[in-house]
Each structure stands twice: as structure tokens, then as C-alpha cells.
C-alpha positions in Angstrom: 7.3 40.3 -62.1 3.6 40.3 -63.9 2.6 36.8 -64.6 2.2 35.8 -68.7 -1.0 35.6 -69.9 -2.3 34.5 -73.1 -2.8 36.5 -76.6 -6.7 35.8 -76.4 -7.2 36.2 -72.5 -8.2 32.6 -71.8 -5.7 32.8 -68.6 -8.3 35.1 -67.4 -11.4 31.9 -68.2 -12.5 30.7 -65.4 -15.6 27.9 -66.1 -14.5 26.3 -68.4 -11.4 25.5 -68.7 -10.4 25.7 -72.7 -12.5 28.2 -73.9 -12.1 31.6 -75.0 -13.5 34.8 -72.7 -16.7 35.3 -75.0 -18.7 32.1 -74.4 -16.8 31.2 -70.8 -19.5 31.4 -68.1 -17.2 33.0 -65.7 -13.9 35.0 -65.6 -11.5 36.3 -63.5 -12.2 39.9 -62.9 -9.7 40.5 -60.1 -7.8 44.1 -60.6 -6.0 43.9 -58.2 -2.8 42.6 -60.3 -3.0 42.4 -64.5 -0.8 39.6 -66.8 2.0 41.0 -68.3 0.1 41.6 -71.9 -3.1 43.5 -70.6 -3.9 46.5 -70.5 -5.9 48.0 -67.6 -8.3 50.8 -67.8 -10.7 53.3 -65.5 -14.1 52.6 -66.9 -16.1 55.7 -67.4 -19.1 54.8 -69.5 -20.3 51.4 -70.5 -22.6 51.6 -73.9 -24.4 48.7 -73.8 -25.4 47.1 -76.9 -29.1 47.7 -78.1 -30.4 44.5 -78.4 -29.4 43.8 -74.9 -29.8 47.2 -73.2 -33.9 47.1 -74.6 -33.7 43.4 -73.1 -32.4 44.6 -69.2 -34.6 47.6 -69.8 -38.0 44.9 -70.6 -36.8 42.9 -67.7 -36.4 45.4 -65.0 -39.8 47.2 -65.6 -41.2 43.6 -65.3 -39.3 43.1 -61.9 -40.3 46.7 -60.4 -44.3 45.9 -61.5 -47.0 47.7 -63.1 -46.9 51.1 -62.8 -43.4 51.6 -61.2 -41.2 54.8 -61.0 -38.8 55.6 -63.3 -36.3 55.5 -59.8 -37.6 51.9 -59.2 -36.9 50.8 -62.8 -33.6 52.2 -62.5 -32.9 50.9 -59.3 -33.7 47.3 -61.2 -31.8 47.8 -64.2 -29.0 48.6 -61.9 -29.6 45.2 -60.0 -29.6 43.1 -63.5 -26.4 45.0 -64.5 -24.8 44.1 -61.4 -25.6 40.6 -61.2 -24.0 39.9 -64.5 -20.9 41.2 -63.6 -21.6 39.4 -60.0 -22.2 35.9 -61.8 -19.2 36.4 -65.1 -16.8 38.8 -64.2 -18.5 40.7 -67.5 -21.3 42.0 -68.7 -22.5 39.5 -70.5 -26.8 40.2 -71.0 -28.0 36.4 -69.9 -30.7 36.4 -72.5 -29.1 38.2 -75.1 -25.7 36.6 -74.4 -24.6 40.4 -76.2 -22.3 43.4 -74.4 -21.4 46.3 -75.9 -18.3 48.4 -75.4 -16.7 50.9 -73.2 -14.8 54.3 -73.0 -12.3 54.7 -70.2 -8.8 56.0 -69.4 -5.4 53.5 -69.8 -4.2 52.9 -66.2 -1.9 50.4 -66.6 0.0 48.8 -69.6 1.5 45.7 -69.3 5.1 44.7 -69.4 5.0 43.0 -72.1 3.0 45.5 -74.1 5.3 48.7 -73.3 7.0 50.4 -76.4 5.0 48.2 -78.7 1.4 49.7 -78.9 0.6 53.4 -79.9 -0.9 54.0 -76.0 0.4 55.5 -72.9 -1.1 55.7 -69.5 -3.6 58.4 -69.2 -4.8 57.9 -72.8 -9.0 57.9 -73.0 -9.8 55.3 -75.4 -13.1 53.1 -76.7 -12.8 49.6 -76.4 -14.1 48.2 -80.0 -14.4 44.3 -78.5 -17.8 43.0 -77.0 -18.4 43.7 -73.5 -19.4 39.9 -73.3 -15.5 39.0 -72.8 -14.2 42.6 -71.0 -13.1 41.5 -67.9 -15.0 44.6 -65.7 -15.6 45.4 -62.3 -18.2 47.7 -61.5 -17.7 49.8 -57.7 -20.7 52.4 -58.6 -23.3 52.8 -61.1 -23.4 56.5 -61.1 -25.8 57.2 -64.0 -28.3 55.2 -66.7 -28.9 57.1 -69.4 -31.6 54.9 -71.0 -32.5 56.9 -74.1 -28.9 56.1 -75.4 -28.1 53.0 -73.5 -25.1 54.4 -72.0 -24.3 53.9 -68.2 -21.6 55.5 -66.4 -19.7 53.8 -63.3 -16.9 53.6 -61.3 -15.1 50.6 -62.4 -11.9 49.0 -64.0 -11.6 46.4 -67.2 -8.9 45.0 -68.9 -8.2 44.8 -72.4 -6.4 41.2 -73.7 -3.9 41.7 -76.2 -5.8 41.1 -78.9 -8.4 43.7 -77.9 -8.7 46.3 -80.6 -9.4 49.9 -79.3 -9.6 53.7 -80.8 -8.1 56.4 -79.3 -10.6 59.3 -78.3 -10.2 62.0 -81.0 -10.4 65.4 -80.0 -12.1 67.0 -82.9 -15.2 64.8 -81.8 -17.1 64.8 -78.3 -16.3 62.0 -76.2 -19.7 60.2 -75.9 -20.8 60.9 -79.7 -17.3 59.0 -80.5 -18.4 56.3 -78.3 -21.7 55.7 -79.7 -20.7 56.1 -82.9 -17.8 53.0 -82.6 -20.5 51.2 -80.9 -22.1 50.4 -84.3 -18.6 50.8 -86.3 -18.9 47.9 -87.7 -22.2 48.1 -89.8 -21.7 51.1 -92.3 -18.0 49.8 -92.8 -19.9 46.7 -93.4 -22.6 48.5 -96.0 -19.6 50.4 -97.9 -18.8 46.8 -98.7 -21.7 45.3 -99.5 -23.1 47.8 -101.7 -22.8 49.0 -105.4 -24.2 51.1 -107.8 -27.2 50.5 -109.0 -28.8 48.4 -106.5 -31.8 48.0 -104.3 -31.0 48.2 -100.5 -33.7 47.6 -97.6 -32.7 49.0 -94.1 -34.6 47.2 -91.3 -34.1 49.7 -88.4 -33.2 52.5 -90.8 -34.3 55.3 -88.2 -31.6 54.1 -84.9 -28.0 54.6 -84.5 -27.1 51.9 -87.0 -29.7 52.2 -89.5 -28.9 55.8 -90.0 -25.3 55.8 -90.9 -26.0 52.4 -92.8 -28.6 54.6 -94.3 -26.0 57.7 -95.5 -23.6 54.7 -97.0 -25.6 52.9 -98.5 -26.9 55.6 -100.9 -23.2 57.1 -101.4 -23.0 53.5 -102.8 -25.8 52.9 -104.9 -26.0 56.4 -106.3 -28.6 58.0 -108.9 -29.7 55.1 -110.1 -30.2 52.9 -107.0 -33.1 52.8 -104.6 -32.3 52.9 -100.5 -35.8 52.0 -98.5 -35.2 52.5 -95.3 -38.0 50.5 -92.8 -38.4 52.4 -89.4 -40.4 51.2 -86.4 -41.7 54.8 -84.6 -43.1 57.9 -85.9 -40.0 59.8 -84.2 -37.5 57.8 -86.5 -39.5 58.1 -89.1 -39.6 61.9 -89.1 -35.5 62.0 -88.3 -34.7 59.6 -91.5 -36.9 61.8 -93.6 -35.3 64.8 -92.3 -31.8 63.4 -93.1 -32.9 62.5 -96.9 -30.7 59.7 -96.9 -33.5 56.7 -98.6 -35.5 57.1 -101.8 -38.6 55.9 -99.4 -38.6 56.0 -95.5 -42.0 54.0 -94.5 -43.3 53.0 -91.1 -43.4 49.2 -90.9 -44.3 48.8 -87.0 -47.1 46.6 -86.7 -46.8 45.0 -89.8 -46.3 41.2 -90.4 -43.1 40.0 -92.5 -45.2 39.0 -95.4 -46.8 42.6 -95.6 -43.6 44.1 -95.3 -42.7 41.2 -98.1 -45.3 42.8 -100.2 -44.6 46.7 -99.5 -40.5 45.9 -100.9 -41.9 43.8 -103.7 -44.7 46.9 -104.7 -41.3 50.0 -104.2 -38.7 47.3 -106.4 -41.3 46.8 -108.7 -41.2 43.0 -107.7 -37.3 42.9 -108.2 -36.9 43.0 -104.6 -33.4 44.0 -102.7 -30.3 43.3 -103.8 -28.7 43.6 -100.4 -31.3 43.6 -96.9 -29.2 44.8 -93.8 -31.2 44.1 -90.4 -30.5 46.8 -87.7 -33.6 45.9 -85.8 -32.9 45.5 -81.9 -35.5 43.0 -81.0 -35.7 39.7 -81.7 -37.8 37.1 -84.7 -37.0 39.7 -87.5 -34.9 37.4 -89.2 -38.1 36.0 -91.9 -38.7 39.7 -92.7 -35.1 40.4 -93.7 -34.8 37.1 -95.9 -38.2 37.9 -97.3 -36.7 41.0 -98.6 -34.5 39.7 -100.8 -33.9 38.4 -104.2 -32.2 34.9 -104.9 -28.7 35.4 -104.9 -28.7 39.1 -102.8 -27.1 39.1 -99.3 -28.8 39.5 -96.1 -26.9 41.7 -93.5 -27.4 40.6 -90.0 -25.7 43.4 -87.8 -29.1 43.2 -84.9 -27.3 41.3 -82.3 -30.5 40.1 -81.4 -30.8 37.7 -84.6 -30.4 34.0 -84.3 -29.0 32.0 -86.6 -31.2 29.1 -86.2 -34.1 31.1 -87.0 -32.6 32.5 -90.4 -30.7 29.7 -91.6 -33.9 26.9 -91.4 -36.6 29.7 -92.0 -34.8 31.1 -95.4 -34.5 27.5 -96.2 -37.8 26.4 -95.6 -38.9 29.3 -97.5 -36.7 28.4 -100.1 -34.9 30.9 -100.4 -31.3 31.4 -101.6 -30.0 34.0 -100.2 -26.5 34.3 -98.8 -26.3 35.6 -95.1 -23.6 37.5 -93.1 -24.2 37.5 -89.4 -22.9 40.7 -88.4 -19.4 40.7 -86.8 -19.4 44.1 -85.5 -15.3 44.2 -86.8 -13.8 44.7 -90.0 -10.5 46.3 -90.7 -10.4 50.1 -90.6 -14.5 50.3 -89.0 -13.4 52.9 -86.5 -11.6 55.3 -88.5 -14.7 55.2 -91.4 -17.2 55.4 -89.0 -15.8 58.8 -87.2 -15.1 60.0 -90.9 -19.1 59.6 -91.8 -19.4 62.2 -89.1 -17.2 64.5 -90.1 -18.1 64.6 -93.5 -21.9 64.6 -93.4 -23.2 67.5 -91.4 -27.0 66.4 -90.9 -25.6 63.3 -89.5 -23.3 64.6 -86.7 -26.1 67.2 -86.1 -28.1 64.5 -85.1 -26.0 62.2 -83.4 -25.1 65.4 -81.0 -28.7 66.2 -80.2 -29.0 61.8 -79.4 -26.2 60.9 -77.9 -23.6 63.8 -77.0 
């Protein structure tokens, strides 16, 4: 008989006791048996998140040295993943404290679960909970795909009870569905945030995220709304302009956050944005994103590479009164709206299969 576990996973916590899987510094990760209420799944790709993908990437071309190979970064990035799991029983980026998600095939289903969720064993699915409480063990690293932070391996994971999951559509190639639900949760997030008439700033506008926050946010605003969308690179640049999603697409890399302060106060004719949403995947952009925005507006924080310290005492010490979501990468219904953006705008899933498919 499978042992009872708990709705949350915390049977699975190892140090310390009490706490929930995210924040636990170590879980159990053995495969060998699963609880009665988890399900059990064949890892093929992990997607790590951005923030913490461009972090493991920073850190391993500063391990290999100056003027490495592309092999020997590899081979470091595939040491840092490994020690993660080694040290957690997750992947769990040390600096970042950030995941990402995974898509794998159902192995196993639980006792306890059987005949009450919608899944089967065999089923392909994407995890949509954070690879910093996943359970995972990782046998091979068979490929790092860097350009889309996607790595595949040989591996198992387990999914808690309370894990929430999509099931692999077939209209839709497996690893564009996979990068898409990595970011699900920020142009659900948008749809809500947004109305007609207002202005929107998109930090990050030209990635994964900024993109299809870009395409919402204009279906909300509409004519008479303004979406500026703030990229870092000439290549994103070019794609958002190609994709004629923002009233204005401007370069901001290299700029400070009171210039880029000054460039949304000169396009809003000093009314500033109505709604800021940060998709930036580095760190200390949080000034530039309150900066952005009016008294009253809201600040989206979906970048898991924001801290709250740093927004909370810098808007205040700014003075200014802005109300700010940090970005919770769930809300109800993310997975289905996300995969629907896809199939409804054509320039958008063009893209997204010449990135990530």
C-alpha cells in the first residue's frame, strides 16, 4: 500500500521540517516509490525560467574562464544544474531562488488520485508549478539548448496534488506549448490589468513574455490607447516592430532609469503609464518600472528576477504611489489563454516556431 502524503507535498520537505517544498532547502527526491497522491512523470525537457537560466548561463562562462568553448561552458552549465538538484532534490537556481517548468510523460498516478483527475498514464503533459518545489531527479543531461533555455534529460519528477498541469495539445508542437505555458501567466495577467484607453509600458517587450504581453495589451487598450514596448537588443527590437503589436517599440539598452523616465514622460505627453509590466530577466530594474508610472497605475512585476525590497523602499523613497503586483506566474484559466493567443494571432505563432519549436 503507497504511503499518504500531503495535499501540498511537505511529506516530501526535508530541511526544514514545517515548511512547504518551495522555500525548503532540501527534499526528498527518491523515485523509487511515490505517496499515494502524486503523480510521477518521465521528464523530457526542463524550461528553465529566464531570469535564472541567464544567471547559470553568467556563472558558468565565469567558471570555464576567458575565452572558453562553447563545449566547456556547456559542460559548466551542466555541472551548476546538477548540483542543485545534488544539494535540493530540485532545481532550485541558488541565486535566483527561481525554476521553471517541465514537459514529460505521466508514469505513475497515485492511488489516491486514480479516477479523480482528467490524466492517464502515458499522457505528455507541462507542469505549470515552479521547478523550485518539483521534486526531479536528473540521470542524463542530453541537450542545452541555450537560445531558448530549454534542456532535455533523462529524469523523473513528481507532481504533489496540488500541482496544476496542461495536457499537451496536439494542434500545437510540443516544445512551442511548453515555452508558451512557461510565461502563461503574464498575458493572462495583462488581459486583466488592462483597459481601453490606457497607456501601457512593456519592460522586456521584445522576449517570450514581453511579446505576447505585447499582442494583449493592445487588444485591450484599443484605438485610443498607447502600448510602448521597451526592448533591450537590436534583434528584439526588429521582431517587435515586425509584429506591430506597440504604438512605439524603442531601444532602451544602456540607458539609465531616469532617462528611460524621461523617454515615457516625452511618448505619454507627461501623463505617464497607466499600467508598467516588467518582463526584464535581469536584475535592479525595479526603479525603472516604478518610474514609469503614474500615481495610482499598477506596476506588473512578472521578471522573476525582481526583488521586493528593492521596489517596495525604492517606489517609496521616490514617493511614489503606485500599487505593485509581484508576478505570480498562476491565475485561473493562464494555460488555456495563453495557447489560444497562438492560435489566434498568426505573426505570433510564426514567431514562436522559428524561437522555440
Amino acid at each position: 500500500m503507497q504511503k499518504k502524503g500531503n495535499k501540498y507535498g511537505t511529506h516530501r520537505v526535508i530541511e526544514p521540517k514545517g515548511v512547504l517544498p518551495q522555500p525548503a532547502n532540501k527534499i526528498d527526491n527518491n523515485m523509487d516509490e511515490i505517496y499515494d497522491n502524486e503523480i510521477l512523470i518521465d521528464v523530457q525537457t526542463l524550461n528553465i525560467d529566464s531570469a535564472s537560466f541567464t544567471d547559470i548561463h553568467n556563472y558558468a562562462k565565469q567558471q570555464a574562464g576567458e575565452g572558453a568553448s562553447t563545449e566547456k561552458v556547456m559542460e559548466e552549465i551542466k555541472k551548476e544544474m546538477l548540483l542543485n538538484v545534488e544539494l535540493q532534490g530540485k532545481h532550485r537556481n541558488r541565486r535566483t531562488g527561481s525554476g521553471g517548468m517541465l514537459l514529460g510523460k505521466v508514469a505513475k498516478i497515485g492511488d489516491a488520485l486514480k479516477g479523480k483527475i482528467d490524466l492517464k498514464e502515458g499522457d505528455r503533459i507541462a507542469t505549470l508549478v515552479s521547478l523550485s518545489l518539483t521534486p526531479l531527479r536528473i540521470d542524463e543531461i542530453l541537450e542545452i539548448r541555450p537560445e531558448i533555455d530549454q534542456v532535455d534529460i533523462k529524469g523523473q519528477a513528481i507532481l504533489f496534488e496540488s500541482g496544476i498541469y496542461a495536457k499537451i495539445p496536439t494542434d500545437l508542437p510540443e516544445k512551442l506549448v511548453l515555452s508558451a505555458l512557461d510565461v502563461a501567466g503574464a498575458p493572462a495577467q495583462t488581459a486583466k490589468l488592462c483597459q481601453y484607453g490606457q497607456n501601457v509600458v512593456i519592460l522586456g517587450a521584445g522576449g517570450k513574455s514581453g511579446m505576447m504581453c505585447c499582442y494583449e495589451a493592445k487588444k485591450r487598450v484599443g484605438v485610443t490607447g498607447k502600448v510602448i514596448g521597451l526592448t533591450n537588443s537590436p534583434k528584439s527590437t526588429n521582431r517587435l516592430k515586425d509584429l506591430e503589436f506597440c504604438d512605439v517599440v524603442v531601444s532602451v539598452a544602456g540607458k539609465t532609469p531616469v532617462e528611460i523616465y524621461e523617454l515615457v514622460s516625452e511618448l505619454t505627453n507627461g501623463q505617464m503609464a497607466d499600467v508598467t509590466i516588467n518582463c526584464v530577466n535581469v536584475p535592479d530594474q525595479e526603479m525603472t518600472a516604478v518610474l514609469c508610472t503614474k500615481d495610482d497605475g499598477t506596476v506588473y512585476f512578472f521578471s522573476m528576477a525582481t526583488s521586493f525590497t528593492k521596489a517596495s523602499l525604492g517606489a517609496e523613497g521616490i514617493g511614489a504611489d503606485v500599487n505593485m503586483i509581484m508576478g505570480n506566474g498562476y491565475t485561473k484559466g493562464h494555460a488555456e489563454f495563453t495557447l489560444q493567443e497562438l492560435r489566434e494571432c498568426p505573426k505570433l505563432r510564426k514567431i514562436f516556431e522559428e524561437l522555440y519549436a
